[in-house]
PyMOL Python script that loads the backbone (N, CA, C, O; Angstrom):
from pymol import cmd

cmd.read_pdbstr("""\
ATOM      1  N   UNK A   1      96.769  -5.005   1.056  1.00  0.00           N
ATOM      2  CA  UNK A   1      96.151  -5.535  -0.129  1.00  0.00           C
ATOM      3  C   UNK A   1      96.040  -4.425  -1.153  1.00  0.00           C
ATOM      4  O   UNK A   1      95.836  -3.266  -0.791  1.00  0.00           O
ATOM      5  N   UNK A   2      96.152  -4.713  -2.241  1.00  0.00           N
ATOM      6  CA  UNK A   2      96.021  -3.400  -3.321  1.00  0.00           C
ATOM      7  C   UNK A   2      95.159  -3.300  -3.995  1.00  0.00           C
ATOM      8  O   UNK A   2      94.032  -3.732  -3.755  1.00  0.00           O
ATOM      9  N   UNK A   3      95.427  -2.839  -4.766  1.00  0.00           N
ATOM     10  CA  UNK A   3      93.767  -2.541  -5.735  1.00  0.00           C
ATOM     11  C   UNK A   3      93.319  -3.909  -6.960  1.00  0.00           C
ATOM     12  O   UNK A   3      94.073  -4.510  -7.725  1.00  0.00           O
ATOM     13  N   UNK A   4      91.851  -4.064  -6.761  1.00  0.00           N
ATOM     14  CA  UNK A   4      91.940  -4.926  -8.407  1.00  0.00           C
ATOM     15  C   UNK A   4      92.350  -4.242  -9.643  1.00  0.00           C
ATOM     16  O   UNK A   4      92.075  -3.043  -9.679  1.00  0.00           O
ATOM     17  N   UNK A   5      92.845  -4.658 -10.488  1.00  0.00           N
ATOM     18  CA  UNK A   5      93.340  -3.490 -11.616  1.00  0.00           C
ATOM     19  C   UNK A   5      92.465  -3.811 -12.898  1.00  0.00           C
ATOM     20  O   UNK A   5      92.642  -3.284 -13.996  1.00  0.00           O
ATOM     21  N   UNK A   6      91.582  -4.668 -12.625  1.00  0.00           N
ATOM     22  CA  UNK A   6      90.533  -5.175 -13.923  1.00  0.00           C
ATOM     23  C   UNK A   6      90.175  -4.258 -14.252  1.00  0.00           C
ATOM     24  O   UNK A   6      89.819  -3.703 -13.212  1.00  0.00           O
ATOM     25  N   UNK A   7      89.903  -3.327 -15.406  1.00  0.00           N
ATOM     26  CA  UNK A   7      88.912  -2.569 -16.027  1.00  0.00           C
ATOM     27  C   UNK A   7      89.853  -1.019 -15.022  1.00  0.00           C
ATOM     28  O   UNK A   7      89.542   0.071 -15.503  1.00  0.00           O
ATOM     29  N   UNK A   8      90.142  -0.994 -14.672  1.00  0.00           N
ATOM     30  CA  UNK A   8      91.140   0.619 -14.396  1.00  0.00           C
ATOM     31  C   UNK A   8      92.109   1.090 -15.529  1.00  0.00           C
ATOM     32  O   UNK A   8      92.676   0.486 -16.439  1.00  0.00           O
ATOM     33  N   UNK A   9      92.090   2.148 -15.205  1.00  0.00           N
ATOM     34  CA  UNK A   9      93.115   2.905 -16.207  1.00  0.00           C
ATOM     35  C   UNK A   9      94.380   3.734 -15.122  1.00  0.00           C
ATOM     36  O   UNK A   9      94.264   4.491 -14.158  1.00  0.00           O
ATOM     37  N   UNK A  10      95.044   3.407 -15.525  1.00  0.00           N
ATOM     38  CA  UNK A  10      96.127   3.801 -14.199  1.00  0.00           C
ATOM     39  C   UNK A  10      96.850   5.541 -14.579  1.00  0.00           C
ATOM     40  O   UNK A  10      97.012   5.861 -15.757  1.00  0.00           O
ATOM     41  N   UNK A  11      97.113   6.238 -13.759  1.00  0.00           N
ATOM     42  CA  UNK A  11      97.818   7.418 -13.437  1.00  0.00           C
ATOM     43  C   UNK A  11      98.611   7.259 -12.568  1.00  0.00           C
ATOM     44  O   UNK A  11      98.382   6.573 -11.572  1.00  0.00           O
ATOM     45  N   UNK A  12      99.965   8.026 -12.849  1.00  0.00           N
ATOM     46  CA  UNK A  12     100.905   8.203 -12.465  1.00  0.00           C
ATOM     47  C   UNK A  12     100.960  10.077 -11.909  1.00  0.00           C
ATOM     48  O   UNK A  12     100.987  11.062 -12.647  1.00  0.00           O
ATOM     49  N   UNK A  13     100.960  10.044 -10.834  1.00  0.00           N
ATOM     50  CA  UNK A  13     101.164  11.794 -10.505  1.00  0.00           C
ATOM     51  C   UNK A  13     101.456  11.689  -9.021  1.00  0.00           C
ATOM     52  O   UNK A  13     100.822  11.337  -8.026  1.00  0.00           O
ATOM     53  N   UNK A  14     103.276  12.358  -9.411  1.00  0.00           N
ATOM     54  CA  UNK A  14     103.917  12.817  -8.483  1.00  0.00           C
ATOM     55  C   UNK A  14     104.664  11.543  -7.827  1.00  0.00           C
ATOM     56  O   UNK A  14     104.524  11.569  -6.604  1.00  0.00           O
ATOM     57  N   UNK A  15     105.413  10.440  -8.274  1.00  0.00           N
ATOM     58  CA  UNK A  15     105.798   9.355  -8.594  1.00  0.00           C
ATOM     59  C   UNK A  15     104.856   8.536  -7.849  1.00  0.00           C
ATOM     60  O   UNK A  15     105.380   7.945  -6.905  1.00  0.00           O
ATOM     61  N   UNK A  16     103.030   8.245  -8.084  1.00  0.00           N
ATOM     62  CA  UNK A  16     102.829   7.495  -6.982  1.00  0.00           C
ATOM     63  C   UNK A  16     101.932   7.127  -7.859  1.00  0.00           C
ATOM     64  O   UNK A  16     101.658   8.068  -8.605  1.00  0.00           O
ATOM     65  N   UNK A  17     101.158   5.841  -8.177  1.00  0.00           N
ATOM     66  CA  UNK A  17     100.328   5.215  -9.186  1.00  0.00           C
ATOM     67  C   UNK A  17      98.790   4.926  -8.281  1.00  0.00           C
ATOM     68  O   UNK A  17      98.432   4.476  -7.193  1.00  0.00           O
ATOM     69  N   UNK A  18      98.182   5.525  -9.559  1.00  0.00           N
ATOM     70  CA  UNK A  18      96.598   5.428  -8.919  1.00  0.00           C
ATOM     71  C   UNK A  18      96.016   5.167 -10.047  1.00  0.00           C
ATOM     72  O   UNK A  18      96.328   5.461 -11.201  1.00  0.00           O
ATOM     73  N   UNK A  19      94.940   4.454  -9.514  1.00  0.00           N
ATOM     74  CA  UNK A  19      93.688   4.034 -10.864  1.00  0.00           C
ATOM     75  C   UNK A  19      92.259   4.593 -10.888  1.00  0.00           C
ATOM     76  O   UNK A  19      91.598   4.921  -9.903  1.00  0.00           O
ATOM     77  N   UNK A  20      92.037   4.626 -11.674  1.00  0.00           N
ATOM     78  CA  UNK A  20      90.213   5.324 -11.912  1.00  0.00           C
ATOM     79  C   UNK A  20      89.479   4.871 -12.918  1.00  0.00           C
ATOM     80  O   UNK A  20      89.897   4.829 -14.076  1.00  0.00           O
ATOM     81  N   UNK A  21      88.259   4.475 -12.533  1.00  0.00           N
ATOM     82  CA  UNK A  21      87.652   3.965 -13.292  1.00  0.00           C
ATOM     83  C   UNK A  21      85.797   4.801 -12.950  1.00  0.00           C
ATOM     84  O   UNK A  21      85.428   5.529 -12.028  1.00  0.00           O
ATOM     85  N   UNK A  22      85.226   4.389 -13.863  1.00  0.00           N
ATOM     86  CA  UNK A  22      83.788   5.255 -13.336  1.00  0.00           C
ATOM     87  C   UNK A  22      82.939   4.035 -13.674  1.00  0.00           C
ATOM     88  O   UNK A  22      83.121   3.146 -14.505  1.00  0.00           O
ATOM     89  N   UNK A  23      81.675   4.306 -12.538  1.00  0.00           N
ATOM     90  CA  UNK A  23      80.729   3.205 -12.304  1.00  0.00           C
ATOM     91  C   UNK A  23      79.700   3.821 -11.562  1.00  0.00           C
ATOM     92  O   UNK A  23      79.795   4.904 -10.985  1.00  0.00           O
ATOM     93  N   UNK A  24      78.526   2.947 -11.609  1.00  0.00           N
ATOM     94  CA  UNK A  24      77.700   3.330 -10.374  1.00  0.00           C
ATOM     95  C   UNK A  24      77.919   3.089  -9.524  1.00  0.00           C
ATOM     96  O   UNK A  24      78.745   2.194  -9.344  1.00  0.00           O
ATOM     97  N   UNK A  25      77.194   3.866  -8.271  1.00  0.00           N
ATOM     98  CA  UNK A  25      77.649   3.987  -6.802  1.00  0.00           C
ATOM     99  C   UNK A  25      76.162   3.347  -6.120  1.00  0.00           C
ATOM    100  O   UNK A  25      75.073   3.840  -5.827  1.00  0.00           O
ATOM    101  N   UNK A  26      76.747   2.033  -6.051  1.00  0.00           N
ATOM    102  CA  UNK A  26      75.014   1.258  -5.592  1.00  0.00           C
ATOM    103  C   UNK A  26      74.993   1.929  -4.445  1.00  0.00           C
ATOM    104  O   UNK A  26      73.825   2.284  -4.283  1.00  0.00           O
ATOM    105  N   UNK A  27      75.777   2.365  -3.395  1.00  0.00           N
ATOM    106  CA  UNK A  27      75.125   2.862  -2.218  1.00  0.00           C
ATOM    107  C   UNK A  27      75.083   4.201  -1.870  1.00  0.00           C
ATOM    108  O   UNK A  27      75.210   4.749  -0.775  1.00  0.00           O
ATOM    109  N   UNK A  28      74.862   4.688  -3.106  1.00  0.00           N
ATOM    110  CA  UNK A  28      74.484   6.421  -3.478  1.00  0.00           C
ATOM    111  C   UNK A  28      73.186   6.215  -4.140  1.00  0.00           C
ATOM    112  O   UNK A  28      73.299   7.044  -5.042  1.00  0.00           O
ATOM    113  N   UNK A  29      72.297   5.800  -4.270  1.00  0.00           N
ATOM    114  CA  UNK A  29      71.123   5.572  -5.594  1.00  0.00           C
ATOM    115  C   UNK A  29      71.593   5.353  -6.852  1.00  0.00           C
ATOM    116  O   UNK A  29      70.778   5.587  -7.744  1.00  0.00           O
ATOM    117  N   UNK A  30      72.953   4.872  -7.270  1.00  0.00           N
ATOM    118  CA  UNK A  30      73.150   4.399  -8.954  1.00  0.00           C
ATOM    119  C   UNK A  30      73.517   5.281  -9.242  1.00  0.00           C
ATOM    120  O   UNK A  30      73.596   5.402 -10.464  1.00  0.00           O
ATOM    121  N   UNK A  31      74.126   6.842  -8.147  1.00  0.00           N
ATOM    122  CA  UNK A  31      74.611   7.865  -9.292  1.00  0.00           C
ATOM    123  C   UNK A  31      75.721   7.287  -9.819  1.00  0.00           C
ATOM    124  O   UNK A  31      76.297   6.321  -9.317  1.00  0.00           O
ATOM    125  N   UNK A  32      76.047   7.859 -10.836  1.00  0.00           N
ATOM    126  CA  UNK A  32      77.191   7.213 -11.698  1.00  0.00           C
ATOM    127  C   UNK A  32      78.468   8.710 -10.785  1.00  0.00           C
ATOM    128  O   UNK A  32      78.349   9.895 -10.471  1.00  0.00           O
ATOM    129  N   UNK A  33      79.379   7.814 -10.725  1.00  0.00           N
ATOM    130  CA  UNK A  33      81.209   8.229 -10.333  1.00  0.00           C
ATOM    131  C   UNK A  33      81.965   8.043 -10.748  1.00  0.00           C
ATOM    132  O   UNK A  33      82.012   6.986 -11.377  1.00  0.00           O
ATOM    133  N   UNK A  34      83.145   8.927 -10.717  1.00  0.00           N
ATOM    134  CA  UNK A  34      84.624   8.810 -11.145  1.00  0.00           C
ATOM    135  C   UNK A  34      85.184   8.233  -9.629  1.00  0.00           C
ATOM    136  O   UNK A  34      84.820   8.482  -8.480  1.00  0.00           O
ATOM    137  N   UNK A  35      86.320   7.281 -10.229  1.00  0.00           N
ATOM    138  CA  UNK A  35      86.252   6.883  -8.828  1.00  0.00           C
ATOM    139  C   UNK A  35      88.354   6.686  -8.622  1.00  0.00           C
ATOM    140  O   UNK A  35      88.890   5.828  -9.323  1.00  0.00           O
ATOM    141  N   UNK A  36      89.072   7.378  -7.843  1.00  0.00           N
ATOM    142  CA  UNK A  36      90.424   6.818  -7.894  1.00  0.00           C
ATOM    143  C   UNK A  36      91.062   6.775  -6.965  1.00  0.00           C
ATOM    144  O   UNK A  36      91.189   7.641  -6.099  1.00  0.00           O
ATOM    145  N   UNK A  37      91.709   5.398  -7.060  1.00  0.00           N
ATOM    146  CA  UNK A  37      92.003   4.967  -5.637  1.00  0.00           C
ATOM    147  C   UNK A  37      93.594   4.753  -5.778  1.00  0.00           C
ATOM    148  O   UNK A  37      94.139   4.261  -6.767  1.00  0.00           O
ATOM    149  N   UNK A  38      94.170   5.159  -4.743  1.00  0.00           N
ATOM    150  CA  UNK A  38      95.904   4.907  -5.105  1.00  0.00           C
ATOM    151  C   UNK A  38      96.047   3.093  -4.643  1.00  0.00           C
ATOM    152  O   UNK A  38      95.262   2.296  -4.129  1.00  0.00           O
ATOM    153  N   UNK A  39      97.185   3.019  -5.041  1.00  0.00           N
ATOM    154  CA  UNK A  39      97.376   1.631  -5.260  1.00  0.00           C
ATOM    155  C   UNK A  39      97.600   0.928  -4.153  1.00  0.00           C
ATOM    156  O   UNK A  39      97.538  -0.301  -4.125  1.00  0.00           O
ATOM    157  N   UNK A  40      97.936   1.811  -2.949  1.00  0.00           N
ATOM    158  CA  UNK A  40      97.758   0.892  -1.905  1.00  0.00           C
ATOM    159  C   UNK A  40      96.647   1.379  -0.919  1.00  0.00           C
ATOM    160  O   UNK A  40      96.794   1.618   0.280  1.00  0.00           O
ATOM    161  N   UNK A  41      95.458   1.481  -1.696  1.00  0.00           N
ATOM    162  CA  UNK A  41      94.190   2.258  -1.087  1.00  0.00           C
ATOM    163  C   UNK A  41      93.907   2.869  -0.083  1.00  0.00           C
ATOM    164  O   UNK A  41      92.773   2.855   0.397  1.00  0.00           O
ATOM    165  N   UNK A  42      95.119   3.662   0.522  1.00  0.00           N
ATOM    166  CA  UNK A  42      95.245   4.530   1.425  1.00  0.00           C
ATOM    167  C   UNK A  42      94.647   6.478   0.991  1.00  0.00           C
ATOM    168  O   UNK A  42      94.235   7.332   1.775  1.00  0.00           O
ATOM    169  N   UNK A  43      94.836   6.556  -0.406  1.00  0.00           N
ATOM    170  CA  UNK A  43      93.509   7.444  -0.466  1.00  0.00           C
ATOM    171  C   UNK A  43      92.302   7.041  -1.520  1.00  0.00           C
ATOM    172  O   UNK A  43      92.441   6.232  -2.436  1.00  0.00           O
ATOM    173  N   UNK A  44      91.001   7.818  -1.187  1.00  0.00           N
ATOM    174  CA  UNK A  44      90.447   7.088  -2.562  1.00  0.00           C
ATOM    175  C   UNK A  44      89.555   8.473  -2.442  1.00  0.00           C
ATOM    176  O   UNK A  44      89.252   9.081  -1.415  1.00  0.00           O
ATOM    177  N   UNK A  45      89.212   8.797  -3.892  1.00  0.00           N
ATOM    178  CA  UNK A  45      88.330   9.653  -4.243  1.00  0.00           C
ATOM    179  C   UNK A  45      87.351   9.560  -5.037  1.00  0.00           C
ATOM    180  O   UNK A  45      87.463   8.788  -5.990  1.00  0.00           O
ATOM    181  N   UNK A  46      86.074  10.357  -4.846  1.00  0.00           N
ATOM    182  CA  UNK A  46      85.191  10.331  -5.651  1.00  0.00           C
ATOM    183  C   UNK A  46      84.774  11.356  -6.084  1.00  0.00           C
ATOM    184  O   UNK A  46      85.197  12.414  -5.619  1.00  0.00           O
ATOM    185  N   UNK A  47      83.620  11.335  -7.317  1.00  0.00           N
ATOM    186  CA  UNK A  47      83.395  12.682  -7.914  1.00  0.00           C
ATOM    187  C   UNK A  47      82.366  12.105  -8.805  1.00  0.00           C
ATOM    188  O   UNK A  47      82.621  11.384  -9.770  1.00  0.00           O
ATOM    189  N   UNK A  48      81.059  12.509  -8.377  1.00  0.00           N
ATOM    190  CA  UNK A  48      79.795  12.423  -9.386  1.00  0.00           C
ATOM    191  C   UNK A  48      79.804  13.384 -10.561  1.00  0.00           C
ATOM    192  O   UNK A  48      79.932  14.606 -10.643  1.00  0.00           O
ATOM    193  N   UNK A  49      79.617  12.378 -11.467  1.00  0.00           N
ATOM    194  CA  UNK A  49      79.804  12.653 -12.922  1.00  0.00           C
ATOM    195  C   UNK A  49      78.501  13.390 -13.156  1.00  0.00           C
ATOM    196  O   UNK A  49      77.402  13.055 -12.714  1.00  0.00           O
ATOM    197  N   UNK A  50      78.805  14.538 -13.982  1.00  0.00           N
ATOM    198  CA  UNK A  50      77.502  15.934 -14.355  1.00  0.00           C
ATOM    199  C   UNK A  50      77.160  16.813 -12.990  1.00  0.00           C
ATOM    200  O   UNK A  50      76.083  17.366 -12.768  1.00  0.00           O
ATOM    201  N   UNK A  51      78.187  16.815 -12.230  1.00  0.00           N
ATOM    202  CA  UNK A  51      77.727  17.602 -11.251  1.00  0.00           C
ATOM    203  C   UNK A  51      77.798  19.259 -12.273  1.00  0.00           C
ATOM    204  O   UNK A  51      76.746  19.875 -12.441  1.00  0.00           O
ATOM    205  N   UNK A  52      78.773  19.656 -12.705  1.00  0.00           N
ATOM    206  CA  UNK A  52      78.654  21.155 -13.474  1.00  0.00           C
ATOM    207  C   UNK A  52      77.251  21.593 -13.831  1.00  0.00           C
ATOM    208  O   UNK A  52      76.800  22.698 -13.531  1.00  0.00           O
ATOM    209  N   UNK A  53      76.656  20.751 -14.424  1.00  0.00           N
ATOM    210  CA  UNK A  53      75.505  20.761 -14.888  1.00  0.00           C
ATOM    211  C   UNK A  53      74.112  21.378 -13.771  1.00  0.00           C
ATOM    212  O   UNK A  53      73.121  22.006 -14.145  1.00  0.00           O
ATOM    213  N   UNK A  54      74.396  21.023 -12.597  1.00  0.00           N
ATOM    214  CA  UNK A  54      73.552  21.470 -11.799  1.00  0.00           C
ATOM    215  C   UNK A  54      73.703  22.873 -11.289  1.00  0.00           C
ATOM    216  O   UNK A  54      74.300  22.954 -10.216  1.00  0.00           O
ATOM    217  N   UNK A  55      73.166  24.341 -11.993  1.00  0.00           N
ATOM    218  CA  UNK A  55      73.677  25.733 -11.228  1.00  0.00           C
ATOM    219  C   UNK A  55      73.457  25.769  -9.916  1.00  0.00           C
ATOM    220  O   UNK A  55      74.306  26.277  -9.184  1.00  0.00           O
ATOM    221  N   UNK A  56      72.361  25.272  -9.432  1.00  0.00           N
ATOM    222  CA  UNK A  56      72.064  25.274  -7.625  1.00  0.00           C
ATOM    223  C   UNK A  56      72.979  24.847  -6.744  1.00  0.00           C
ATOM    224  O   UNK A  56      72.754  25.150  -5.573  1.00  0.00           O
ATOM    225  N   UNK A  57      74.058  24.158  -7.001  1.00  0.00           N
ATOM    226  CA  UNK A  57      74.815  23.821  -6.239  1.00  0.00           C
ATOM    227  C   UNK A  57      76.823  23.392  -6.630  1.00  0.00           C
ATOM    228  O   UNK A  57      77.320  22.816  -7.597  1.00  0.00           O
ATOM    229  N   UNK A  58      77.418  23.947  -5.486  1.00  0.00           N
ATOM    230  CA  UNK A  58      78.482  23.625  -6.517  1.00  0.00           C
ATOM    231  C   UNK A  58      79.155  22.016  -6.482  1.00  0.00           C
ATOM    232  O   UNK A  58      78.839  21.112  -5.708  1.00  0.00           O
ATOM    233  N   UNK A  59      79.925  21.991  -7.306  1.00  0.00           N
ATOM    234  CA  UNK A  59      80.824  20.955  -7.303  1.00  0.00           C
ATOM    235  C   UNK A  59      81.146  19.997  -6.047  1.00  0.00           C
ATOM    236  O   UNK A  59      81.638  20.614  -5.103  1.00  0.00           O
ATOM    237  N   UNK A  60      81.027  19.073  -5.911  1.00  0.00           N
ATOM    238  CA  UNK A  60      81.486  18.424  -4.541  1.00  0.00           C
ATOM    239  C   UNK A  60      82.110  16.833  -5.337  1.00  0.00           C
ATOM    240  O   UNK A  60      81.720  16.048  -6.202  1.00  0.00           O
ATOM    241  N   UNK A  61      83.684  17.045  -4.109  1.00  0.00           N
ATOM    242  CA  UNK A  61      84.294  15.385  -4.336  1.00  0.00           C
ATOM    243  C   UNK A  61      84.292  15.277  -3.324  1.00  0.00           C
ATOM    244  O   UNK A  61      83.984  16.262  -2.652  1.00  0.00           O
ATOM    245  N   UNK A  62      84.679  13.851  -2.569  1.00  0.00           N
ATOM    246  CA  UNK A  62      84.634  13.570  -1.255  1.00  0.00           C
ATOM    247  C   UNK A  62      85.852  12.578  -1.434  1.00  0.00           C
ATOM    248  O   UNK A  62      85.967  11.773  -2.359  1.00  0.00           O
ATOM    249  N   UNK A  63      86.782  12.779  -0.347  1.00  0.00           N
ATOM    250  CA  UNK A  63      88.051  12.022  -0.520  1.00  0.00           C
ATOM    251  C   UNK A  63      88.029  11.292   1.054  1.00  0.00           C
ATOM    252  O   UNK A  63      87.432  11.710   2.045  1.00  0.00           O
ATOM    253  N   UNK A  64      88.877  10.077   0.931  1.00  0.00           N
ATOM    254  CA  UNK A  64      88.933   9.266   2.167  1.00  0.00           C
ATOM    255  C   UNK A  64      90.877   9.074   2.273  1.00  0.00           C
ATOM    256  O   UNK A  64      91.556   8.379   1.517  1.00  0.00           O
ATOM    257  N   UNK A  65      91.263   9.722   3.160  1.00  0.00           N
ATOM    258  CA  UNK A  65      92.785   9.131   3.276  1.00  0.00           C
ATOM    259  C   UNK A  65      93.117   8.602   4.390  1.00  0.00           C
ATOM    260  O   UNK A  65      92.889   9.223   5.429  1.00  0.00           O
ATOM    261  N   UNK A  66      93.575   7.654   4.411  1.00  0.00           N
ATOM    262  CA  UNK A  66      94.033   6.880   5.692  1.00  0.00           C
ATOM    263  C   UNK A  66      95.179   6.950   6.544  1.00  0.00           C
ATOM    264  O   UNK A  66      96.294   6.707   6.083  1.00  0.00           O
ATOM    265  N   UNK A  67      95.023   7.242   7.677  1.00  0.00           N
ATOM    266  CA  UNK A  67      96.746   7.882   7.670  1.00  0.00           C
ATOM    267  C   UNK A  67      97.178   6.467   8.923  1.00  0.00           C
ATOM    268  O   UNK A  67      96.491   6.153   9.895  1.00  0.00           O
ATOM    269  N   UNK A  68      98.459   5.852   8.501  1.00  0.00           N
ATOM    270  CA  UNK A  68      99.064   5.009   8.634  1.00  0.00           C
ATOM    271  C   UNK A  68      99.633   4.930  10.473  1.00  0.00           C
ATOM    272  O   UNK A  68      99.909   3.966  11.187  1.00  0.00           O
ATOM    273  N   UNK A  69      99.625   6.068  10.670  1.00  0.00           N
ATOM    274  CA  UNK A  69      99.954   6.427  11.833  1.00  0.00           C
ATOM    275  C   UNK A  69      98.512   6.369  13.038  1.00  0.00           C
ATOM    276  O   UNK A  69      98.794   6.197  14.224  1.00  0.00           O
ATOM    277  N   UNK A  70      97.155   6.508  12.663  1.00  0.00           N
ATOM    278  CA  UNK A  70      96.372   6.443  13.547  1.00  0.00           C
ATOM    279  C   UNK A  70      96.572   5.301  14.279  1.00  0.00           C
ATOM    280  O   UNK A  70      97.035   4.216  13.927  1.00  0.00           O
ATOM    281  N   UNK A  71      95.931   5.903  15.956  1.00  0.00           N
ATOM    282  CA  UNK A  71      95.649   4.221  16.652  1.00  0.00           C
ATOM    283  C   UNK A  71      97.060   4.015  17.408  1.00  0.00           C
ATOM    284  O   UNK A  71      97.197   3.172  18.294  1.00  0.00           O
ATOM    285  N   UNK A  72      97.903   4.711  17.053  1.00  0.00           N
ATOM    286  CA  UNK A  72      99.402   4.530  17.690  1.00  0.00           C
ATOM    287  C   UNK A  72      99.466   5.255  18.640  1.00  0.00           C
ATOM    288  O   UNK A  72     100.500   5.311  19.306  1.00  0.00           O
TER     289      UNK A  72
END
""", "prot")
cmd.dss("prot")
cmd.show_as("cartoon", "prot")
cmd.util.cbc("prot")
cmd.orient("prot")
């Protein structure tokens, strides 16, 4: 199944198409995210928006990739 493409903005990098869009993350407390998921949602990433802003801590994204081969 692929991605909904309502309201995404699509990228192209490295011939492979992914979309991102930013929203809140209801099951983070409403932080607001960048959010991009390749088109056949085998990876998806995130990245809370104003993290720079915080000196105490650095930067953090958290990525999910699925690898096609598990389970075999």
């Amino acid at each position: 199944m692929g991605v909904r493409k309502k309201y995404k903005h699509k990228i192209i990098r490295s011939n492979r198409l992914f979309y991102w869009y930013v929203e809140p993350d209801i099951d983070d407390e409403g932080i607001i995210k960048l959010h991009i998921v390749s088109e056949d949602k085998k990876l998806i990433v995130t990245y809370e928006v104003g993290q720079h802003s915080n000196k105490n801590k650095p930067p953090f994204m958290a990525s999910l990739e699925k690898n096609s081969k598990a389970g075999r």
